[in-house]
Structures are given as C-alpha cells and as structure tokens.
C-alpha positions in Angstrom: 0.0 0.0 0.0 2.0 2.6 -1.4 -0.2 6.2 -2.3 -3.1 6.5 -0.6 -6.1 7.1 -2.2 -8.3 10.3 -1.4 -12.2 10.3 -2.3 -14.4 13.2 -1.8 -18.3 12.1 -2.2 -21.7 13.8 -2.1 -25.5 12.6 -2.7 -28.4 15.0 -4.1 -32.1 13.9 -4.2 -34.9 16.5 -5.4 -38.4 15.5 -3.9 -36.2 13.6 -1.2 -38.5 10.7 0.6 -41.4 11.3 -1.7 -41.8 9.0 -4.4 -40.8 9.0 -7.9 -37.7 11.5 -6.2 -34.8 12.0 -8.2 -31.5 12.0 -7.0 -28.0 11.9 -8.1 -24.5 11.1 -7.0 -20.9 12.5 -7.0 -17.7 11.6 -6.7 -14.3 12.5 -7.2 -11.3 9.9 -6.5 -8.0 10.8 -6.4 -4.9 8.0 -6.9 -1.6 8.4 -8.3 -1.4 11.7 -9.3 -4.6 11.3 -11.8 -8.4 12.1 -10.4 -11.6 10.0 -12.1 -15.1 12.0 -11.5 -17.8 10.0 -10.8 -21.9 10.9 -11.4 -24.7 8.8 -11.5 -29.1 9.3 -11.8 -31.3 7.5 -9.6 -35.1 8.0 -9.4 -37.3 6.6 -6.6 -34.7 7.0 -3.6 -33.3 9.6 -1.2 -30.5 11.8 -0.4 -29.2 8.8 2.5 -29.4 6.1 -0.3 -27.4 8.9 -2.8 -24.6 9.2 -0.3 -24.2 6.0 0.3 -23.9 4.9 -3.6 -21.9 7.9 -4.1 -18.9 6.0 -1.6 -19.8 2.7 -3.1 -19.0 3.8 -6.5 -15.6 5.1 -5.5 -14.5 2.0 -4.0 -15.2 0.0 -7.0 -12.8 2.1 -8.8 -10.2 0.7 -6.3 -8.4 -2.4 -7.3 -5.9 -2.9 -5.2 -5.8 -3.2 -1.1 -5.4 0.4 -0.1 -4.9 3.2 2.3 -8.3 5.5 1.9 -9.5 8.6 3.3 -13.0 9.1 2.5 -14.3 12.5 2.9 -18.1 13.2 2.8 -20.1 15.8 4.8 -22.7 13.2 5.1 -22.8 12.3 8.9 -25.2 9.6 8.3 -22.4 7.9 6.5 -19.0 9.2 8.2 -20.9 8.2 11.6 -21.9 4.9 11.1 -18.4 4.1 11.4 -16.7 6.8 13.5 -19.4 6.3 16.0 -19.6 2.4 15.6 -23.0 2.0 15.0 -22.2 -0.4 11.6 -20.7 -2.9 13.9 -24.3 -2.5 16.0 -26.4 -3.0 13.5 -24.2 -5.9 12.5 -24.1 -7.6 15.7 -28.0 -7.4 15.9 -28.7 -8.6 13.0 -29.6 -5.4 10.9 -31.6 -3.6 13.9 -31.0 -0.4 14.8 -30.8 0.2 19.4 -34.4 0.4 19.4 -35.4 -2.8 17.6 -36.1 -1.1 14.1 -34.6 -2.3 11.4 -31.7 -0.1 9.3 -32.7 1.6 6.6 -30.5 1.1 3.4 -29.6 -2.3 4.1 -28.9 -3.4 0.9 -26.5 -0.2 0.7 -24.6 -0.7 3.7 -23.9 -4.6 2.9 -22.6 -3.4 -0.9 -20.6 -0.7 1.1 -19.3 -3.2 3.9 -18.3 -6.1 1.1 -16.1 -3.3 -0.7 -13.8 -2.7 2.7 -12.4 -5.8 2.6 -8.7 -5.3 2.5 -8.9 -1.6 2.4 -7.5 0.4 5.5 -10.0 3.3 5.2 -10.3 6.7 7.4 -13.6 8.6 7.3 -13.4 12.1 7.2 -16.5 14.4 7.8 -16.1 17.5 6.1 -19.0 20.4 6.6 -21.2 21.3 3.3 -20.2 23.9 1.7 -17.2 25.0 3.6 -14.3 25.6 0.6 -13.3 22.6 0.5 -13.1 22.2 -3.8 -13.0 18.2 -3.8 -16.3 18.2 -1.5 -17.3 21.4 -3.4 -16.8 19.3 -7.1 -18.7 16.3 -6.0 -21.7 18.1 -4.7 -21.7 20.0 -8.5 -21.7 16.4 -9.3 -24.4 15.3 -7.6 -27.0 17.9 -8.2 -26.1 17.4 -12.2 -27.0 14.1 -12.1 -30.5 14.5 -10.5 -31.2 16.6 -13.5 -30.8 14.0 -16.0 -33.1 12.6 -18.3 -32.1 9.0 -17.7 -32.1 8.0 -14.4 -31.5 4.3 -13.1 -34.0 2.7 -10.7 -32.6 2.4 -7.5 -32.2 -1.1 -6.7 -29.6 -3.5 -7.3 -25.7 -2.9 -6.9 -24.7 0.6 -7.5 -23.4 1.6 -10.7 -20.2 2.9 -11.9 -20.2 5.4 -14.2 -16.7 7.6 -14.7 -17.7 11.1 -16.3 -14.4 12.3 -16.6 -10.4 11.6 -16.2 -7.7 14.1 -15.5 
C-alpha cells in the first residue's frame, strides 16, 4: 500500500422521501497523481441512499488493497463508522438500538463487502465550507439528478466515470 487514495463524495435527491424523487450522486477519487469524477441518476430514492452509492462507487474504482480517506459531509455515513453504529447494527442482526430495522440495508452490505482489504479513514467534512473536492462532487451530484435518464434504485450501484484528469 504505497499512495493513498483520497475520495471526496456527495449525494443529491430532489423531492427527497417522496416517491418517484430523483437523486444523483458524486464523486471524485484521487490515486496516483490522476483524479476520475464519478456521477450517476437514480429516481425513486433519497439523499441517505445517494450518499451511500456515491462511496460505493468510489470503491469500486479501487483495485488494489489500499490506504483511503473518504471525505463526505454526510454524517449519516462518516458516523456509522466513526461512532460504531455499523458494527451494532451488525451484531444485531440489521436492527438499529431500538429494535427497528436499518434503513439502506442493501446499501450498507454493498458498502461493507467493498472494505475488505482496504485500510479506510472517514473524514466528515462540513457542506459547503471551501473545501473544492467536497465542493466538485456536490456540483456532481446535483447534475445528475437533472438527467433525463435516471437508473432505478435497486440493485448494486453503478459505476459510471464522467471524466479523467
């Protein structure tokens, strides 16, 4: 594990937790001196579900066992494992403390399947705050909620690379 990699994500949703809402992701991974942008149209989801898919995408684009930092100023996903409450939900079975179950299950198992043999740090990063990586993925995100051909949002999270530099 030689150059770390650095990922900056963000989700969008319009209409979030209503149906038929649209919402986007994106990304921007940075490894070995080159940077991939990654943005991607969901329809029927949320902004949790966006931010979620936005980090799944950028680990797929990692091939090797790595040293990540994943920045995100989603606290829904930095916290689930700076506060520990993945290995929780884990341990009881998919329920959240109060008996309900976790929403985004599906996500978080795609997301937890993609750690293997990474070392990863999460960074929480606030909205808006200059930061141009955060700042370059939430541009990302919001463009892809206004496309005109949106995935469903079910299955494993697709990849798609809009741009290499």
């Amino acid at each position: 594990m030689i150059n770390p990699v650095y990922i900056y994500t963000d989700g969008s949703c319009l209409g979030n937790q209503f149906k038929n809402a649209c919402g986007g992701y994106g990304a921007v991974v940075q490894v070995n001196g080159e940077t991939l942008e990654l943005s991607q149209s969901y329809h029927d989801t949320s902004n949790n579900r966006m931010e979620l898919r936005a980090v799944i995408a950028s680990l797929k684009t990692v091939c090797t066992p790595s040293e990540i930092v994943i920045f995100s100023d989603s606290k829904y996903v930095t916290d689930a494992f700076g506060q520990g409450w993945i290995n929780g939900w884990t341990a009881r079975g998919w329920r959240k403390a109060n008996g309900k179950p976790v929403e985004n299950q599906d996500l978080w198992k795609e997301l937890l399947e993609l750690l293997h043999g990474h070392h990863v740090v999460w960074e929480w990063v606030k909205g808006h705050s200059d930061n141009a990586f955060n700042e370059r993925a939430d541009v990302l995100a919001k463009m892809a909620t206004a496309s005109d051909n949106p995935l469903c949002d079910v299955g494993h999270t697709a990849v798609n690379i809009v741009s290499i530099y």
